[in-house]
C-alpha positions in Angstrom: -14.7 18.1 67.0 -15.2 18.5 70.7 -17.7 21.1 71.9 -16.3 23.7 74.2 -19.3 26.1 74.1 -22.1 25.0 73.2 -23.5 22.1 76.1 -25.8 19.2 75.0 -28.8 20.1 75.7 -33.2 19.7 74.1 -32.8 22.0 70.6 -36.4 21.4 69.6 -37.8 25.0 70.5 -35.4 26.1 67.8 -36.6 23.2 65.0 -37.3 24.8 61.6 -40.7 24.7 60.9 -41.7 25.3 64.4 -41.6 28.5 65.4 -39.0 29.7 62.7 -40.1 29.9 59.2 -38.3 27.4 56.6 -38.9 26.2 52.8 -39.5 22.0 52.3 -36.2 21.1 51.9 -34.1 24.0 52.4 -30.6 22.8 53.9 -30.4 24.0 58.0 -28.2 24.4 59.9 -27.6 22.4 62.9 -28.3 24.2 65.9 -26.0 23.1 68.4 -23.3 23.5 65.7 -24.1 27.0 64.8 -24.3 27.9 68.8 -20.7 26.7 69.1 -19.4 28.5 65.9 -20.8 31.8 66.7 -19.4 31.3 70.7 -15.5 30.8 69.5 -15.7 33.4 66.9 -17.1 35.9 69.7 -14.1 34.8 72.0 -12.0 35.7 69.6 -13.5 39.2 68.7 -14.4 39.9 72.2 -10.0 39.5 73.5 -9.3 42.1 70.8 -10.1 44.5 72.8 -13.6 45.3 71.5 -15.3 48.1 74.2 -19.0 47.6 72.6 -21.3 45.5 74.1 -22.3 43.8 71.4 -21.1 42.5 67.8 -22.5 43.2 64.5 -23.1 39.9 63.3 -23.2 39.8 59.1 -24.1 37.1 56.8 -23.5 37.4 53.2 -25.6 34.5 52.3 -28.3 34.2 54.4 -31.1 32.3 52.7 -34.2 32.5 54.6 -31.6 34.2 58.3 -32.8 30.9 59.8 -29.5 30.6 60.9 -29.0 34.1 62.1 -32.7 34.2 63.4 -31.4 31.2 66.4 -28.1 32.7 66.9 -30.1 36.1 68.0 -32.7 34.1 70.3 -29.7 32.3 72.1 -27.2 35.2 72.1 -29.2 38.0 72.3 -26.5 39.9 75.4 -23.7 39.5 72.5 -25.6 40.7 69.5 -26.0 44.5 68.9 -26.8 44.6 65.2 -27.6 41.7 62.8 -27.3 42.1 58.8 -28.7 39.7 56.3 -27.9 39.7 52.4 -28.9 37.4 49.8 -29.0 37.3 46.0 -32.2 35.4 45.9 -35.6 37.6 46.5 -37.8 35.0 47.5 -34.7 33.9 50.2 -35.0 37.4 51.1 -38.6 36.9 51.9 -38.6 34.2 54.4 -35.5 36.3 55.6 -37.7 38.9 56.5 -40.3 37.1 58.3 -37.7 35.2 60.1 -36.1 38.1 61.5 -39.2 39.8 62.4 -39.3 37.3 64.8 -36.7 38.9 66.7 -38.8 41.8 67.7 -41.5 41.0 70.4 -44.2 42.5 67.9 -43.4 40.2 65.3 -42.9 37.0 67.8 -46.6 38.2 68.9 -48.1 37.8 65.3 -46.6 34.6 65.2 -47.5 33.2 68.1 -51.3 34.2 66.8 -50.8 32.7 63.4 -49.9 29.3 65.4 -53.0 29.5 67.6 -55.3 30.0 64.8 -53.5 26.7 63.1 -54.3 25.1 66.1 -58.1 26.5 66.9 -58.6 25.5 62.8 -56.8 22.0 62.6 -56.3 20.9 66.2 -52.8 19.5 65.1 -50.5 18.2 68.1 -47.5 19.8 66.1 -49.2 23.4 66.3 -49.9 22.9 69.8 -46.3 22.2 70.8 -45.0 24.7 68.3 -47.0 27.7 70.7 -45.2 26.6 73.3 -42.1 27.2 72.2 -43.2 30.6 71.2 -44.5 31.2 74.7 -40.9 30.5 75.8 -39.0 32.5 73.5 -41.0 35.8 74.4 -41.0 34.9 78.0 -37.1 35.3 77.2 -37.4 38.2 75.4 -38.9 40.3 78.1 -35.6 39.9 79.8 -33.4 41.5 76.6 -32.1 44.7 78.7 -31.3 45.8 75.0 -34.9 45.8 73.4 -35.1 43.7 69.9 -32.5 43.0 67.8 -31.7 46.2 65.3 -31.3 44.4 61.7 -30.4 45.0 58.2 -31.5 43.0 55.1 -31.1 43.7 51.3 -31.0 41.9 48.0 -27.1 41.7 47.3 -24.4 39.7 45.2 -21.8 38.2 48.3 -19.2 38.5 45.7 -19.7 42.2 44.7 -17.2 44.1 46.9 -18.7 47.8 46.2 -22.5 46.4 46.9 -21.7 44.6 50.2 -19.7 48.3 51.3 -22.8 50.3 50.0 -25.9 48.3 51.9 -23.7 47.4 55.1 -24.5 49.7 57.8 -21.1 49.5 59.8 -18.2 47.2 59.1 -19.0 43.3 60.1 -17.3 41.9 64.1 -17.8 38.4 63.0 -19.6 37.4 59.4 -21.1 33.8 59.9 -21.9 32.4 56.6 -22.7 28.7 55.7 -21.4 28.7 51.9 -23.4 27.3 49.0 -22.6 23.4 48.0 -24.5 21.0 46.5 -28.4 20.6 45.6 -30.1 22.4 48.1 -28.2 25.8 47.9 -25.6 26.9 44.7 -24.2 30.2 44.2 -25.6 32.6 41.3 -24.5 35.1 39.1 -20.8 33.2 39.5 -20.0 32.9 35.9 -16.3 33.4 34.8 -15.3 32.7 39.0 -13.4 30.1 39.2 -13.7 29.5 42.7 -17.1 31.6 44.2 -16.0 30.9 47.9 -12.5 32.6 47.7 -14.0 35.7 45.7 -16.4 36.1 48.6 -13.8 36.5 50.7 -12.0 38.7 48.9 -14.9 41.0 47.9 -15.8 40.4 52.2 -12.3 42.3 52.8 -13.9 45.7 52.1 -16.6 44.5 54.8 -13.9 43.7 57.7 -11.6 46.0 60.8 -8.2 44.2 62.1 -10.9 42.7 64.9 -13.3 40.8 62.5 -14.3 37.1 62.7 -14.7 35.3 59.3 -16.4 32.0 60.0 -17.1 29.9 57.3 -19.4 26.6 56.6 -18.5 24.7 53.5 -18.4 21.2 52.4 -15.1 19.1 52.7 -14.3 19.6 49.2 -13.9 23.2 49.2 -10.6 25.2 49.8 -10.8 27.6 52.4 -7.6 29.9 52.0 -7.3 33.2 51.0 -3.4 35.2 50.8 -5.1 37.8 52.3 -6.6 35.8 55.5 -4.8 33.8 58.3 -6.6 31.1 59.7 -7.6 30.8 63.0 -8.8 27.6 63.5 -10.5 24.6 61.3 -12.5 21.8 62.6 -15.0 18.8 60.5 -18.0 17.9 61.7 -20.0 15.8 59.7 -19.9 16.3 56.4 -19.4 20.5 56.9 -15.8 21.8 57.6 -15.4 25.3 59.5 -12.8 27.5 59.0 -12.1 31.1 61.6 -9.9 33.7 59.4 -9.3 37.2 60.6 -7.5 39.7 57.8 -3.8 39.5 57.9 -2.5 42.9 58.9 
């Protein structure tokens, strides 16, 4: 896949572990990756005619919003609203503190909790990890729109009515890296044959004509739905992304 949106450039501020909160060996997302994904699905939204200023951005699985957590920091002009649901409570806990780190009081408290690391252990690591949160809030005091409004709740991605009750508004572009393999399998999925494509159709209640579906999986997994239309598809590595919007 060639990179239109997303240029080459030093990630490290936004390594997990650094600054944002992660679990030992919890899968993440690549950075650069994620910036690119979340660029062509705003293209898209954006040329339909959208008049807000920003998008409501929406993941159904979010595990700890590491994910979502970055994309705010590096697109915080597109980003009006960010909502975060997860079937696992103590996801939903890391979840928490990582979004709190897209208010400036909660960047704050972590930039503290770093400096005290450092005063206690005197460890390289912590040193370099404040400076990164020095240069995230030295961004944030140029976010014309404040922090980052967001919405996080303890919910099954492949129950239709719970997604519709704890969503706030309907979702501009839902960015969700899917379950696979060891480090992250979907729950409460017995009798599904196929978890991914009931997500989507349980996401449908969630969606306008405008909505941006983009979707992380492995290779192995089928990502078609009768009631989607794809947009585009691309590999990298081992992950494949998918773009749908609702067919009308």
């Amino acid at each position: 896949m060639q990179y239109k949106y997303a240029i080459r450039q030093n990630w490290q501020d936004y390594a997990a572990g650094r600054v944002f909160h992660h679990f030992p060996g919890q899968a993440v997302f690549p950075v650069r990756l994620a910036s690119e994904v979340f660029q062509r699905a705003y293209k898209i939204w954006s040329a339909r005619g959208s008049k807000q200023k920003g998008c409501h951005l929406f993941d159904p699985c979010c595990g700890g919003a590491y994910q979502l957590t970055i994309l705010g920091h590096l697109h915080r002009s597109a980003i009006a609203h960010i909502s975060a649901f997860d079937i696992d409570a103590r996801a939903l806990e890391l979840a928490a503190m990582n979004l709190r780190l897209l208010t400036r009081e909660g960047l704050r408290e972590r930039r503290r909790q770093l400096q005290d690391l450092f005063d206690e252990f005197q460890k390289p690591s912590h040193a370099v990890a404040i400076q990164s949160a020095d240069k995230f809030l030295k961004h944030m005091r140029h976010w014309e729109q404040g922090d980052i409004p967001c919405t996080l709740a303890q919910v099954n991605a492949l129950d239709a009515q719970a997604l519709c009750e704890h969503l706030p508004q309907p979702a501009d572009i839902i960015f969700s890296d899917a379950p696979y393999g060891r480090r992250s399998q979907w729950q409460a999925a017995e009798g599904i044959d196929d978890p991914l494509i009931a997500m989507l159709g349980a996401l449908k209640t969630c969606l306008t004509p405008q909505s941006v579906v983009a979707i992380a999986s492995n290779k192995a997994q089928n990502i078609r739905h009768p009631d989607y239309h794809r947009l585009e598809k691309f590999k990298v590595g081992h992950r494949q992304i998918a773009l749908l919007s609702l067919i009308q």
